[in-house]
C-alpha positions in Angstrom: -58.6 -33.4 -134.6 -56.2 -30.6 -133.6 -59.0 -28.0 -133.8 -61.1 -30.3 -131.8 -58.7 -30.7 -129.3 -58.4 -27.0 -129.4 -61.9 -26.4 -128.8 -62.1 -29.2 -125.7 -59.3 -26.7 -124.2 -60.9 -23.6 -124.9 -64.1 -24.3 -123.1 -62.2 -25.8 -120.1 -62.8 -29.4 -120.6 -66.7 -29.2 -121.0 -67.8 -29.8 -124.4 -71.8 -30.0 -125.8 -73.1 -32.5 -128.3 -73.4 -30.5 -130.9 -70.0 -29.7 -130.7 -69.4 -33.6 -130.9 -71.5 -33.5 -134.1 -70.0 -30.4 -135.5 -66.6 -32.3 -135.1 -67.8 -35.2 -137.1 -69.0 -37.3 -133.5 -71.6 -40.2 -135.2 -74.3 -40.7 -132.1 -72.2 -44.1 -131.6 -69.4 -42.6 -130.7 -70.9 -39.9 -128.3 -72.0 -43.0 -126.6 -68.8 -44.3 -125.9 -67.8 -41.1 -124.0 -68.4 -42.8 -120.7 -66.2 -45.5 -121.2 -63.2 -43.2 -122.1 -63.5 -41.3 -118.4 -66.1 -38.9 -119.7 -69.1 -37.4 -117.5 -72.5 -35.8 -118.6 -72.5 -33.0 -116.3 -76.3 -32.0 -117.8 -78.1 -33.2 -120.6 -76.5 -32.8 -123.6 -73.1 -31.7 -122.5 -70.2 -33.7 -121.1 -66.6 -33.1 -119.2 -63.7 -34.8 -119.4 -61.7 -35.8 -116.4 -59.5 -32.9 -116.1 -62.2 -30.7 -116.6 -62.2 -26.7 -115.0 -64.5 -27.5 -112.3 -65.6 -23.9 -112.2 -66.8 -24.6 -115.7 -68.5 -27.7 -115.0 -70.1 -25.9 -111.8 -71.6 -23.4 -114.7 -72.5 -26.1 -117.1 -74.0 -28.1 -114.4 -76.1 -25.0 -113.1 -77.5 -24.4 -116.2 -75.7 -22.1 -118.2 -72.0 -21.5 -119.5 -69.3 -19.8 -117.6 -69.5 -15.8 -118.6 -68.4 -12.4 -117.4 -65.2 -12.0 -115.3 -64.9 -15.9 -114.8 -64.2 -15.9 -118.1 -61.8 -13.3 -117.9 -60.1 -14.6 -115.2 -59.0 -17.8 -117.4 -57.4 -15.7 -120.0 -55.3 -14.0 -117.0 -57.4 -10.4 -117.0 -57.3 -8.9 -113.9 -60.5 -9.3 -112.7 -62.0 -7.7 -109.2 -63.7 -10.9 -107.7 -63.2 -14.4 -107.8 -67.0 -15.3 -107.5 -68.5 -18.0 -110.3 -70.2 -15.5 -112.7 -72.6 -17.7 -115.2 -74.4 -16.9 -118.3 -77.7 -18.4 -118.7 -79.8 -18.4 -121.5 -83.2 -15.9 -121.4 -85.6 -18.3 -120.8 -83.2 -20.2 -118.0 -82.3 -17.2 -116.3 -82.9 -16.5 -112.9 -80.9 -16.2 -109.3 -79.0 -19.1 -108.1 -77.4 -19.1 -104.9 -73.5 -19.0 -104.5 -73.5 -17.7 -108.4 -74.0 -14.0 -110.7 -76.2 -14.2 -112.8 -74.8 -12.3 -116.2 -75.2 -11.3 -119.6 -74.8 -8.3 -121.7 -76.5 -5.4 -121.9 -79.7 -5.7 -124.0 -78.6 -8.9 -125.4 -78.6 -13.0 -125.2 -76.5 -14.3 -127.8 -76.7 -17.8 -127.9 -75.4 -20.1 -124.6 -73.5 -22.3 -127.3 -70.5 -23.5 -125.9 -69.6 -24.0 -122.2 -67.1 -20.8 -121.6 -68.3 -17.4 -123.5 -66.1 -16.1 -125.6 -63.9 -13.2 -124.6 -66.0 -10.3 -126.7 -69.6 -11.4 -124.5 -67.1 -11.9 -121.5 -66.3 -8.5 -121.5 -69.9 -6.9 -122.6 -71.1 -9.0 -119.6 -68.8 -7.9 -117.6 -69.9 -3.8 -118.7 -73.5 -5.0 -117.7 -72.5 -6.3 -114.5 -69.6 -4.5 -112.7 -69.8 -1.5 -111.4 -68.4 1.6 -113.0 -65.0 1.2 -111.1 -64.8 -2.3 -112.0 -65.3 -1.9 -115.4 -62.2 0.5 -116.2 -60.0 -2.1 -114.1 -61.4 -4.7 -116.3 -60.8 -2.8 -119.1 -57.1 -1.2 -118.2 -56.4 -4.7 -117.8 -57.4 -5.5 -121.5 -55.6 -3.0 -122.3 -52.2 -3.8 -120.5 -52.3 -7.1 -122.2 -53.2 -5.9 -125.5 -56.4 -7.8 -126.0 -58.1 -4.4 -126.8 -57.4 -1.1 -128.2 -58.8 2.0 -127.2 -61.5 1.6 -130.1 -62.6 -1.9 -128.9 -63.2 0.2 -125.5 -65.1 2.7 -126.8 -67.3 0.4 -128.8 -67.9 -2.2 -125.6 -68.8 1.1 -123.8 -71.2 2.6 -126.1 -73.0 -0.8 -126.5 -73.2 -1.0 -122.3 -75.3 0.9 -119.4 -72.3 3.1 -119.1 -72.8 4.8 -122.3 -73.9 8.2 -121.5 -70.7 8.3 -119.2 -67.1 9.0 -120.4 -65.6 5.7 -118.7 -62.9 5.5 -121.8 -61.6 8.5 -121.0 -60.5 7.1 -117.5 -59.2 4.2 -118.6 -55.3 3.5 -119.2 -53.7 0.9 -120.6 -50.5 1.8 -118.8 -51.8 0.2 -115.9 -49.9 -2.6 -114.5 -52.5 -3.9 -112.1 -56.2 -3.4 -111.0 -55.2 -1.9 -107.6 -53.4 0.5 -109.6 -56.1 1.5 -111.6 -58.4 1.9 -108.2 -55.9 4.1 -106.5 -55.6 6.2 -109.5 -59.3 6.9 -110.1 -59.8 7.4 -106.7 -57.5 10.2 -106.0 -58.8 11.5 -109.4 -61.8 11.5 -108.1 -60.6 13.6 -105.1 -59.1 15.9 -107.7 -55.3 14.8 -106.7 -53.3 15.0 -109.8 -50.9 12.5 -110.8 -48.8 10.9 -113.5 -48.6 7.1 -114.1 -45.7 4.6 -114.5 -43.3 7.1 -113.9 -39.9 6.5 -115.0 -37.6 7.8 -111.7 -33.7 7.9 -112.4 -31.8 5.6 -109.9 -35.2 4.1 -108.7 -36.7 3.0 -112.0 -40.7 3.2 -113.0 -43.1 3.9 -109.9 -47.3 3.2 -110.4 -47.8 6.6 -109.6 -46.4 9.8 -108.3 -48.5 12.6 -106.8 -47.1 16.0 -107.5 -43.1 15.9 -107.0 -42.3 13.5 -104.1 -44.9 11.4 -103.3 -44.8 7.6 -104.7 -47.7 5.1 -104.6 -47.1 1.9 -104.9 -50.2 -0.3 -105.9 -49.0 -4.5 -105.3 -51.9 -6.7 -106.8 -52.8 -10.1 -104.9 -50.2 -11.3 -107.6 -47.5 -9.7 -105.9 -45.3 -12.3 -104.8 -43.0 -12.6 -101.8 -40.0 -13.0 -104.5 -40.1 -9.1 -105.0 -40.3 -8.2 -101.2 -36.6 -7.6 -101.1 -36.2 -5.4 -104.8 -39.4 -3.5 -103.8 -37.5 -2.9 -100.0 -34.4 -1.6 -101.8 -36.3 0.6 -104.6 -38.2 2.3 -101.5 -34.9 3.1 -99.9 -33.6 4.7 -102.5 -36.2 6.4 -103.2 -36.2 7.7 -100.1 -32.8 8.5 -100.1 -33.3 11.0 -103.0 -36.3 12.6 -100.9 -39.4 11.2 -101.8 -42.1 9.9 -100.1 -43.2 6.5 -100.2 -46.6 4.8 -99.9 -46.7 1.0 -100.6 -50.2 -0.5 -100.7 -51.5 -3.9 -100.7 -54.4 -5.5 -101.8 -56.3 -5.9 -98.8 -55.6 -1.8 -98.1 -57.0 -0.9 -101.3 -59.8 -3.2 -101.2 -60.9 -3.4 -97.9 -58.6 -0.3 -95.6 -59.4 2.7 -98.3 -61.1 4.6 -95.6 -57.8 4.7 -93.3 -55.3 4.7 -96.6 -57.0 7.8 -98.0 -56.7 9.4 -94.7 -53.0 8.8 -94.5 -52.8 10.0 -98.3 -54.7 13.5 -98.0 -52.6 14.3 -94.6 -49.6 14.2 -96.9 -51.3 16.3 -99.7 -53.1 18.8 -97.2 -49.6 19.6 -95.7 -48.2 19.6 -99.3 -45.7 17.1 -98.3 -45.9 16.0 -101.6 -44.2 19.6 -103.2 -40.8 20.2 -103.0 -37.3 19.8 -105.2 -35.9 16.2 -105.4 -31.9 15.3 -104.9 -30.3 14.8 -108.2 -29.4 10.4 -108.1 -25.4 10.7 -109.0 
């Protein structure tokens, strides 16, 4: 019973009949489902009343919820909160509102209504773009869901095998705006370290050349940490860096103008220069 239970939570309230039958359901009982506050949300499959209604929206469409919604429930920072939904071959085609994903190559069986978090992830290397898929990944990482040679394997079975997207991913990342802002002042070839350990201000996201911090918040940040991130950037500043503090909405919709505002510090090499010791 507990691994049934286990299973009901696991696929967010949605469970299929064979399931039932797997768990030892005779047809009778299935048939009592109604009657104990259950729903058939499509033939064959049935939610209970605290369902995941993003799951039963998959179910309900047809398939099973896949990709990054999938992610998403086991806390991966993901870089969208769209319904993504895995459908089987023969059911698969565009849906409005929805994604439409699977992994590259491959249909594994729509066998339970939330994919597990290996096709999750393969889906999500099929479907993201390249960017996406290291902050998927760097988030796997950070978490400890993956190691480096789960990474490399995921990558050589995607579309993005013939590119070195492993070697840009790091695990040390503490957030997916993080992860953009690095690879896209890699990509500009500005160097950088990350998670920087700063005496008297304590670990930074990143820190171009000598004095310039970037701070990366994630649409997690809360409002709880306004006042300790206020005080680390005046101390910071107080030992002569430069500090850039970004939000979610700059690095995902304002790049053009915070890029801008970064290379005018690097151009005039603002970013160079000794640093006061902390006492």
């Amino acid at each position: 019973m507990a691994r049934f239970e286990h299973v009901i939570a696991a696929n967010g309230g949605v469970v299929s009949t064979g399931q039932l039958r797997e768990a030892g359901w005779s047809r009778g009982r299935i048939a009592t489902l109604h009657a104990q506050g259950w729903r058939q949300v499509r033939r064959g499959w049935y939610a209970n009343r605290s369902a995941d209604p993003q799951v039963v929206r998959a179910v309900s469409a047809g398939g099973v919820l896949g990709c990054v919604s999938t992610l998403r429930l086991h806390r991966v920072w993901v870089p969208d909160n769209s319904t993504h939904i895995r459908y089987s071959e023969r059911a698969r085609r565009s849906r409005p509102g929805v994604r439409s994903c699977h992994p590259y190559r491959r249909d594994p069986p729509t066998s339970q209504a939330v994919d597990p978090v290996d096709i999750a992830v393969a889906s999500a290397a099929n479907c993201l773009a390249a960017e996406d898929v290291i902050v998927v990944l760097d988030s796997m990482l950070n978490k400890r869901m993956l190691d480096m040679a789960d990474v490399r394997t995921i990558l050589a079975g995607s579309r993005f095998a013939h590119l070195d997207l492993g070697e840009r991913c790091d695990g040390a990342s503490q957030s997916g705006t993080e992860t953009m802002v690095r690879l896209r002042l890699r990509a500009r070839g500005i160097q950088l370290r990350t998670q920087v350990d700063i005496a008297g201000v304590g670990r930074v996201d990143l820190l171009v050349g000598d004095r310039l911090i970037i701070e990366a918040d994630s649409r997690e940040h809360h409002l709880s940490s306004y006042q300790a991130d206020r005080t680390r950037d005046r101390v910071a500043t107080g030992l002569g860096y430069l500090v850039i503090r970004l939000t979610y909405e700059d690095v995902v919709h304002r790049w053009d103008v915070v890029i801008d505002d970064i290379l005018s510090v690097v151009r005039r090499r603002a970013h160079r220069g000794p640093i006061a010791k902390s006492s």
